[in-house]
C-alpha positions in Angstrom: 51.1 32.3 117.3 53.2 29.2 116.7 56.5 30.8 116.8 55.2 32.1 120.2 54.4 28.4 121.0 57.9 27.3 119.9 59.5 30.1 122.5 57.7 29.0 125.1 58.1 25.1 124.7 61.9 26.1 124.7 61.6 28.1 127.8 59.6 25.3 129.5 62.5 22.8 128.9 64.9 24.9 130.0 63.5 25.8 133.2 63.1 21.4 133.6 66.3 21.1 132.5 67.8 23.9 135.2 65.5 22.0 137.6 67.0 18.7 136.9 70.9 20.3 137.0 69.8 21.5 140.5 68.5 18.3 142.2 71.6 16.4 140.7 73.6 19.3 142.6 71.9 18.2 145.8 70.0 21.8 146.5 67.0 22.1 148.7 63.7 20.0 147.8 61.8 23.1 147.5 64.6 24.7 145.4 64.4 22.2 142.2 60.7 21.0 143.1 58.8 24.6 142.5 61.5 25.2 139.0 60.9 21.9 137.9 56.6 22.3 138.5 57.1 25.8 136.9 59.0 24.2 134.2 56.3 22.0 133.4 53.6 24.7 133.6 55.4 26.8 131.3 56.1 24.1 129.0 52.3 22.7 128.9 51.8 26.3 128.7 53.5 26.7 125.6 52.1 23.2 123.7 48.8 24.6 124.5 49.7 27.7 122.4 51.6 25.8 119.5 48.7 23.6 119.0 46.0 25.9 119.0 47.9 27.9 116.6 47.8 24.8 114.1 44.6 24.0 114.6 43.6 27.0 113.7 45.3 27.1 110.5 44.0 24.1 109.7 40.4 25.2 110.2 41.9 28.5 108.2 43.0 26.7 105.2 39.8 24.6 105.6 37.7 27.5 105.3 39.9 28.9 102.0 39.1 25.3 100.4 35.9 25.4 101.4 35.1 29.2 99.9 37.1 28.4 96.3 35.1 25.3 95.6 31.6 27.2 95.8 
């Protein structure tokens, strides 16, 4: 899941970035406002994924320690 996390994050910042490009170019409000609040979905999105993927390794490797000491 993490590397699915990490893809996502990427995609997120580019669609911010291509947001960002656009309103520097001058283009419509609603043009780089609805990429940019996509952007920022996708990347929250995608954080969301990453760290739930860690945490549950953690509580994975937790669980391993855990079993090996009893």
């Amino acid at each position: 899941m993490a590397p699915l996390g990490l893809i996502v994050i990427g995609f997120g910042l580019s669609l911010t970035g291509q947001a960002i490009i656009a309103k520097s170019k001058g283009k419509s409000f609603w043009s780089w406002f609805s990429l940019g609040t996509l952007g920022l979905i996708v990347l929250n999105s995608g954080l969301s994924i990453f760290g739930d993927a860690v945490k549950r390794r953690v509580l994975q490797a937790l669980q391993e320690r855990e079993a090996t000491t009893l």
